[in-house]
C-alpha positions in Angstrom: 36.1 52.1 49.0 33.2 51.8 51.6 31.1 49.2 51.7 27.9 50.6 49.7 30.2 51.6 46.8 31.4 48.0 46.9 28.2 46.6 46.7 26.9 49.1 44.2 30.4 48.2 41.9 28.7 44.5 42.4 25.4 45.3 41.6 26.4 46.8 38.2 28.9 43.5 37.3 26.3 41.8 38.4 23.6 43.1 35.7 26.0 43.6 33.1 26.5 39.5 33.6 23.1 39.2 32.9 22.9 41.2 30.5 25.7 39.1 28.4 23.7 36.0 29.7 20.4 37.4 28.0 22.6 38.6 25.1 24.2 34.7 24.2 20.4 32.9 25.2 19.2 35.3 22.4 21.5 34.5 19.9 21.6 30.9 21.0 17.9 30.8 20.6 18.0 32.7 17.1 20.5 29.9 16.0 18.1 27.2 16.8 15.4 28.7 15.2 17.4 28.9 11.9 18.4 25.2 12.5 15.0 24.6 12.8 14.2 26.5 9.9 16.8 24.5 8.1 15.8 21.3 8.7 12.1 21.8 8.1 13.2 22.9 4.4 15.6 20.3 4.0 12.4 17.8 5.1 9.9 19.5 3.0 12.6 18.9 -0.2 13.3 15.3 0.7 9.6 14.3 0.9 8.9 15.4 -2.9 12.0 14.1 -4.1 10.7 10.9 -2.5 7.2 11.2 -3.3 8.7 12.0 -7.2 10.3 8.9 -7.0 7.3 6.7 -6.0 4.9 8.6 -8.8 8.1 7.4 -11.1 8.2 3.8 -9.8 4.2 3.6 -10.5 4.4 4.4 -13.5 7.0 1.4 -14.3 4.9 -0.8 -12.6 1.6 0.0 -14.1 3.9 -0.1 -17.5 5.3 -3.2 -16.6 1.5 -4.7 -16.3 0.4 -3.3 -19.5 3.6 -4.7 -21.2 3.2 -8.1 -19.7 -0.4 -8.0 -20.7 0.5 -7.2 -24.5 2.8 -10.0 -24.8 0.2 -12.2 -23.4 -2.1 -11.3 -26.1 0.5 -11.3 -28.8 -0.5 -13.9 -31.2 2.4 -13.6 -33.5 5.3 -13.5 -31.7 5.9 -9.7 -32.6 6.3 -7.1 -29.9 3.9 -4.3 -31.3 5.1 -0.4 -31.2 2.7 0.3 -28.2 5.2 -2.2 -26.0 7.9 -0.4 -27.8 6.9 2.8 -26.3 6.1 1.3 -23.0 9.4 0.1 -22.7 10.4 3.5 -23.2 8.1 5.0 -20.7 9.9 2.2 -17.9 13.3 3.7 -19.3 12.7 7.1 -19.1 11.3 6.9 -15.3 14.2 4.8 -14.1 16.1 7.7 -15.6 14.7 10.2 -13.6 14.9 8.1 -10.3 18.2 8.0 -10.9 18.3 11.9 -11.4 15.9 12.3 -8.0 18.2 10.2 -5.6 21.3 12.1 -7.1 19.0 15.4 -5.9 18.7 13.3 -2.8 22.4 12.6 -2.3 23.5 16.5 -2.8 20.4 17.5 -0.3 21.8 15.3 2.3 25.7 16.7 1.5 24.6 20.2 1.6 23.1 19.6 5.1 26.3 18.0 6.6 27.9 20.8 5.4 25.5 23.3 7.1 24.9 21.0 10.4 25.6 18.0 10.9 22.9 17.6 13.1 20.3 18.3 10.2 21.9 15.5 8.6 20.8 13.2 11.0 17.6 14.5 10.7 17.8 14.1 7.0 18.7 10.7 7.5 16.6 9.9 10.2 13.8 11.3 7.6 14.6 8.9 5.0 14.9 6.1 6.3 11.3 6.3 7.4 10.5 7.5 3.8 11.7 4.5 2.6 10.4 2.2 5.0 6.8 3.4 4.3 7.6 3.2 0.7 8.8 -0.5 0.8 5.2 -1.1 2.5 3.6 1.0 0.0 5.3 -1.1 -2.6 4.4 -4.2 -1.0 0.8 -3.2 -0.4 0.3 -2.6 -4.3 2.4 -6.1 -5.5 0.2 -7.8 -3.5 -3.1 -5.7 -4.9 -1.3 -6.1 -8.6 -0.6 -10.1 -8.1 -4.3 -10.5 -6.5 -5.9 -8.3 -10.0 -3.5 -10.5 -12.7 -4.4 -14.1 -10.7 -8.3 -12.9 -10.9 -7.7 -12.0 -14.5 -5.5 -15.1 -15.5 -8.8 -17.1 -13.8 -11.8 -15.5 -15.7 -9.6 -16.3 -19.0 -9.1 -19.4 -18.3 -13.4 -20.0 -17.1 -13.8 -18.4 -21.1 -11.5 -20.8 -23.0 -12.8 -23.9 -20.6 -16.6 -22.7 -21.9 
């Protein structure tokens, strides 16, 4: 073999190298995407499961008011139908937290099973979720405590009159 067909033999090993290198950065790069992909769907879920649950715990706390504020006007000792109902309303949503953060749960198993490194993500994901939400939370006790203090006040100016 002379030395041209040598370096010609080299030349096409050498491209068909490349060509297997372009080949695996291709699919490489198609599996990222779909990871991407993944995760991005697996995010979008877990924010309106999350957001589903704070809409639920609301309404038990605007509930929760509205109860207290019955009973405080109660004259009788009787807890009318509309508290009743109310009570209810606090049951049902608690129900349906506990129906979202099962979703929650089976999102986050379905993602380990698929990549574990979405599952990080996911978890990543919520734990900043619920670290807003606890602030959230926070944010409206304080707004909630400020509005029933203010109210408990102006009664109180109206009976001393």
């Amino acid at each position: 073999m002379s030395f041209m067909e040598k370096l010609t033999d080299m030349a096409k090993n050498a491209g068909g190298v490349a060509q297997d290198l372009a080949k695996n950065a291709g699919e490489a790069a198609q599996e990222l995407a779909k990871a991407a992909q993944d995760k991005a769907a697996y995010l979008k879920e877990l924010q309106g499961l999350k957001s589903a649950i704070r809409e639920q715990e609301g309404l038990i706390a605007k509930a929760k008011i509205a109860i207290a504020d019955k009973i405080l006007e109660a004259t009788d000792g009787q807890i009318s139908q509309e508290v009743q109902e109310l009570c209810a309303k606090v049951r049902e949503a608690k129900s349906m937290i506990t129906g979202l953060k099962n979703q929650i749960e089976s999102l986050r198993a379905s993602a380990a099973v698929k990549n574990p490194e979405v599952e990080k993500e996911i978890n990543k994901a919520i734990a900043e979720i619920d670290r807003q939400n606890a602030l959230d939370i926070a944010a409206d006790v304080e707004e909630a405590a400020a509005e029933a203090e203010a109210k408990i006040e102006a009664e109180a100016e109206v009976k001393a009159e």
